[in-house]
Steps between C-alpha positions, in 0.01 A plus 500: 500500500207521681589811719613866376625762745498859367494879638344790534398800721192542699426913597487628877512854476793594372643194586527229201590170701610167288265260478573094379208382287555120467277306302442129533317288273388138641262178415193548670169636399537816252467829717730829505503605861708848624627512829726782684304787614346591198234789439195427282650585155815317569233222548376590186811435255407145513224594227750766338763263491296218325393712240800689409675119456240356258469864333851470482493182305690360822410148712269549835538144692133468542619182637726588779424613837637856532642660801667850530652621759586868573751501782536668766178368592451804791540795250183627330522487064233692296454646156554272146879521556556122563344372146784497323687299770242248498508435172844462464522252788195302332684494158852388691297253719354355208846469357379774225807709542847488623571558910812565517474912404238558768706516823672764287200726446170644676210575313187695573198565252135498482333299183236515314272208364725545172806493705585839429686649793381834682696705737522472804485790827848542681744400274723723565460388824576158449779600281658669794487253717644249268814741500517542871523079546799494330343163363624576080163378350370624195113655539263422263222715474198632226676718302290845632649388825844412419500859340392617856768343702789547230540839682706235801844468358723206568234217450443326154166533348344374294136539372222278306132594292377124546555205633642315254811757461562390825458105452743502175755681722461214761491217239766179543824646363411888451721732710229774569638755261143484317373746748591870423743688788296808599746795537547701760222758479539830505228720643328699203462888401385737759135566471423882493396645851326759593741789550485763776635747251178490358317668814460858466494696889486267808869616634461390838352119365787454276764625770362239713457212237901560456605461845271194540664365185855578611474393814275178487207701730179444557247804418143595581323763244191680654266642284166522360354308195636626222822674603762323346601171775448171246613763193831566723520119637502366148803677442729386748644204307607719232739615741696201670756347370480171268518183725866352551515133408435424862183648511393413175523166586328495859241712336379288202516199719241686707268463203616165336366392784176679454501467184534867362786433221338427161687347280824515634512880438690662769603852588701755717215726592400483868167381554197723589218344678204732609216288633199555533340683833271175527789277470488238806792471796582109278505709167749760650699268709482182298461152619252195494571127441673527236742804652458756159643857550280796567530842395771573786725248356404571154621878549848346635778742369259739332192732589177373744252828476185412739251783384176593598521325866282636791781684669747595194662453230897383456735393330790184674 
């Protein structure tokens, strides 16, 4: 057939909307032409793409007038996320590989001219709003992001190193069992804090640190350079408790999104984010174009200390 319809998820905030990339392939002078919104390095896969198929020891149809189209047209797509997509729908357009698993899956991937795939920012993101439609697909991600959004339960999985694992899982007659399921992932050790036990004196700081903590407060430390206010601040994750499930997961999907979470590797210690006193109104607050989290967001559930500003120092 000369037309492939497949998914996948474009980021807005948060947010991880579905997006239809369908690929058509038609007589005509050879050109690859992307339509739908797309940022520059969307634009870009077209040379990504090529290569990773030839370096792949797959067929390009330089003869074939390509058109891709990223639907909804209105909504805004960035980042490498869609070159996996498009190659799939060239390959299934070009009658390469089968069709009929692709209504059954989304995919999402960035490749290199090898056709190695790279992760990808919000993928846990995208994996939770894959379990929110209701919609039963299986996501197919690199497998550094799969490993990030296996922390969603209740959505199958399933993860890839190149692009060829995921070609002889779509091949006429295979089932898609090539792939590997990536568990459900469970957030690692505790990294060692810094513990208020260690401070020696400072009664009246740690008295208040503990109410703060037990009551979810806000605090202000005055004091001169020197006296003990970032030493003190440090320590005030050490004395929360771990992150329930809930918060774990609207916390690392805070920064999936910005892309914070290497390798997969997640964990139950509340974030501490102390910026710097230069650090602009768009660094704090977050923002832009492109909507990334700033340090507000990035301190959601845990510890935001703003030290050294012109009128004081606190903690929220």
């Amino acid at each position: 057939m000369s037309l492939a319809v497949l998914f996948s998820r474009a980021m807005d905030g948060l947010h991880a909307p579905e997006v239809t990339v369908e690929v058509h392939l038609a007589n005509g002078l050879p050109s690859f032409t992307l339509v739908g919104l797309a940022d520059t390095e969307v634009k870009e896969a077209r040379e990504r793409v090529r290569a990773a198929l030839l370096n792949s020891g797959l067929e390009f149809p330089h003869n074939k007038r390509i058109t891709v189209n990223l639907a909804p047209a209105d909504l805004p797509k960035e980042s490498g996320r869609f070159d996996l997509p498009i190659a799939l729908g060239i390959l299934a357009a070009s009658g390469q590989i089968g069709t009929a698993q692709l209504a059954s899956h989304e995919f999402a991937g960035e490749l290199s001219l090898a056709g190695d795939l790279r992760p990808v920012r919000g993928a846990l993101a995208m994996a939770a709003a894959v379990r929110r439609s209701g919609c039963k697909r299986t996501l197919v991600l690199p497998l550094p992001s799969a490993q990030e959004a296996a922390l969603v339960e209740g959505l199958e999985l399933r993860g890839a190193r190149h692009l060829l694992d995921v070609v002889g899982a779509l091949l006429p007659g295979a089932d898609g069992s090539t792939l590997p399921v990536v568990p459900v992932q469970r957030p690692a050790a505790e990294v060692k804090l810094a513990d208020l036990r260690e401070v020696r004196g400072q009664a009246a700081a740690k008295r208040a640190l503990e109410i703060a903590a037990a009551g979810g407060h806000n605090l202000c430390f005055l004091g001169p350079p020197g006296s003990g206010k970032s030493m003190m601040a440090a320590r005030l994750p050490g004395i929360l408790p771990p992150l329930t499930p809930e918060e774990l997961l609207a916390t690392s999907m805070v920064h999936s999104v910005a892309g914070l979470i290497a390798k997969g590797e997640l964990t139950r210690a509340r974030p501490f984010r102390s910026p710097h006193h230069s650090a602009s109104m768009a660094a704090l607050t977050g923002g832009g174009l492109k909507a990334k989290p700033g340090e507000v967001s990035l301190a959601h559930n845990g510890v935001l200390f703003l030290d050294e500003l012109p009128e004081f120092s606190g903690i929220m």
